[in-house]
N, C-alpha and C positions, 0 to 999 in steps of 0.2 A: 564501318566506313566503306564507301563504294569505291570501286577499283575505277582506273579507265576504260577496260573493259568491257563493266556495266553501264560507264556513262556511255560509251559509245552504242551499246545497246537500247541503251532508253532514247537518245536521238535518234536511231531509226525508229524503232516504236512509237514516239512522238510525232514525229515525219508523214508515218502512214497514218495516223489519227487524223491528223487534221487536214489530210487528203479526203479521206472517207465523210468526216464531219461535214466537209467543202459546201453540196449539195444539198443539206438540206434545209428548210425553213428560210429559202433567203433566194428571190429572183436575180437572174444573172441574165445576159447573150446567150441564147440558146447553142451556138456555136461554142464559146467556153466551158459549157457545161457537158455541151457534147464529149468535149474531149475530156473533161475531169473524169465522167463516169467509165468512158473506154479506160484511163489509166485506173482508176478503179479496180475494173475489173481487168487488169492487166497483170497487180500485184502478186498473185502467186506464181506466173510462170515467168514475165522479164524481169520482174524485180525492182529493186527501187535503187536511183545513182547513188554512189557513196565514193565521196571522192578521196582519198586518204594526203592528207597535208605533209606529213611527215614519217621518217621510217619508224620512231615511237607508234603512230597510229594505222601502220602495213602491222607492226605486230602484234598490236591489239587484234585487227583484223583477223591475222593469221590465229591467233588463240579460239576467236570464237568459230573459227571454223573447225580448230581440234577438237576444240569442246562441243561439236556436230548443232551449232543454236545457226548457224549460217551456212549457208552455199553461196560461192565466189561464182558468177555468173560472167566474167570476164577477169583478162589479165594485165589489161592497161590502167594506168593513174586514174581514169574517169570509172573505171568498172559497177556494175550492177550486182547485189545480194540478194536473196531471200533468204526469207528468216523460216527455217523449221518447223514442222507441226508443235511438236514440245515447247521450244523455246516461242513459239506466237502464245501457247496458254498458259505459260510460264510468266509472260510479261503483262497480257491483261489481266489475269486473275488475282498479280502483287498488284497492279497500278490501282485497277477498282476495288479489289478484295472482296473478289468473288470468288465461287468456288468450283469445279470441274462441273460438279452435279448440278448446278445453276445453267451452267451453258450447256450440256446434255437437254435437261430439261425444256428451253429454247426450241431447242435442236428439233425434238420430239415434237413440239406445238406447230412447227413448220412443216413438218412431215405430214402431218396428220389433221390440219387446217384444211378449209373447205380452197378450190381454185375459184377464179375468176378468168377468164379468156378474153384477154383486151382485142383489142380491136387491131391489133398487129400477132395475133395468133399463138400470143403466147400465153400460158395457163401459167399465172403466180398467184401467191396467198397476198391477199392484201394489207396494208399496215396497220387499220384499220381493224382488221381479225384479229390483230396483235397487240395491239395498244387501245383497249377496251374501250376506253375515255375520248377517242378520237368521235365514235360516232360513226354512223356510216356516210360514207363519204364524206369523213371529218365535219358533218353538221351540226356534232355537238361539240367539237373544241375551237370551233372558231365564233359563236356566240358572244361570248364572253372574253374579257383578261383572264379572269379567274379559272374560266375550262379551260382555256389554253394555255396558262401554267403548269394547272395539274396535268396535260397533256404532254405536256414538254419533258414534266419530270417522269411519268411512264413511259415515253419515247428513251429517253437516258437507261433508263431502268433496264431496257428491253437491250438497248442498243450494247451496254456494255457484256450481254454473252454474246451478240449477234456478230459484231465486229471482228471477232478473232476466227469465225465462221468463213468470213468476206476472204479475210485476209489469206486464210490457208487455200482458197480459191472452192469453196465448197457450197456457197451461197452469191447468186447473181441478185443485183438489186435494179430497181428499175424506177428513175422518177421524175415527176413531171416539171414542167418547166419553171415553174415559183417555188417548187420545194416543199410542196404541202402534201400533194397526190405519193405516193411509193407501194411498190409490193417489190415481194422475193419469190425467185423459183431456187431450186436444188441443181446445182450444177452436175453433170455426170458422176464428175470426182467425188459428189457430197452425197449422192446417191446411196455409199455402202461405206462411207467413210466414220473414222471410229475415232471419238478423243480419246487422246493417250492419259493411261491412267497413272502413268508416272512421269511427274514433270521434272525440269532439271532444275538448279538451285540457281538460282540469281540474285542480286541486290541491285534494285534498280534505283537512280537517282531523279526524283521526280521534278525536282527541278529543270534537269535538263530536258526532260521530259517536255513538260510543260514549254520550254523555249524552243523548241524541236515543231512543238503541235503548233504555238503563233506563227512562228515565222513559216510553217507549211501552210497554214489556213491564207496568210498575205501573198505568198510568194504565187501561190495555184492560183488565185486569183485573177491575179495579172499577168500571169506567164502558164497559162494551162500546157497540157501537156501536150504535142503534137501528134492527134492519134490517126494522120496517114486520108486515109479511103475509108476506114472502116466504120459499118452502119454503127449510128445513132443507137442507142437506149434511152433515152430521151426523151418527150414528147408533151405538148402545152397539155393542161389539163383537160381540154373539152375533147382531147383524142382518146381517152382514157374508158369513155362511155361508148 
């Protein structure tokens, strides 16, 4: 039986899922997507709001900070968390049931993929080199329903060691304005950065989960997150060539 604990762990979990999910396959305001991706790629070092309702739910808090799966990133009622190296592959690995060596292996394909230098000077692996099915320059998954199912479901396939990558802030993702165009660079941090080979014991409730990821995939929608001045990642797809 899951503790609160763990449900409060699987809403933040869920929370940053359907941030990341937000952007892709599905055109927005280039403006709102703007600011999704900066929050994106903002989650490993401001961290994600968590607001605590109750003193039952400060010491939930306070527990998973003993138990080193959280860093308290403020000390007001509104405050911000991140979630641990360990306790980030701790929770995708129960949620997908996948395994350390799955998301290694990832890890390594990204390393070691060919670059592409967009047209904003940046050298990333394209989605495309990773998700076989897509084609190049996604020409074969969008043919069809039929490629672009199986495309969807290697896109998932990929995504669920990718994501925890995102999250620990060791992977920057870059994508185009419909959501079909993307590549990944290696962020400095992911440069020499190593999955931990022993993770901590969790029980996650997937349910909450799951209600965690809807209501983040609705709420970012309509209320993106306000990312300041700071440049764009971003960009329509004909900027891409």
């Amino acid at each position: 039986m899951e503790t609160n604990t763990d449900q409060m762990l699987s809403r933040l979990a869920g929370h940053i899922e359907g941030l990341i999910w937000l952007p892709y396959s599905r055109e927005m305001e280039n403006n709102t997507l703007n600011r999704v991706m900066c929050a994106i790629g903002d989650i490993a070092e401001a961290g994600i709001p968590l607001r605590c309702k109750d003193v039952d739910e400060r010491a939930e808090l306070a527990d998973l900070v003993a138990r080193g799966l959280l860093a308290r990133l403020g000390r007001t009622q509104g405050q911000k968390v991140r979630l641990n190296a360990p306790c980030i592959f701790a929770c995708w690995c129960s949620y997908w049931d996948i395994t350390t060596e799955s998301i290694v292996d990832v890890f390594n394909q990204i390393k070691e993929a060919p670059k592409v230098v967009t047209p904003w000077k940046q050298p990333v692996v394209m989605g495309y080199d990773l998700v076989k099915t897509a084609g190049k320059w996604w020409n074969t998954c969008t043919k069809s329903d039929e490629a672009w199912n199986t495309y969807v479901s290697e896109l998932l396939d990929i995504h669920k060691a990718i994501i925890p990558l995102m999250v620990c802030g060791w992977l920057r993702t870059y994508i185009s304005s419909s959501g079909l165009v993307w590549g990944i660079d290696l962020t400095e941090a992911g440069k020499n950065a190593m999955i931990p080979k022993s993770l901590p014991t969790i029980s996650l409730d997937f349910d909450e989960w799951d209600k965690a990821y809807k209501e983040s995939l609705s709420s970012y929608a309509r209320n993106p997150p306000d990312n300041g001045s700071r440049v764009s990642r971003r960009l329509p797809d004909s900027a891409w060539r």
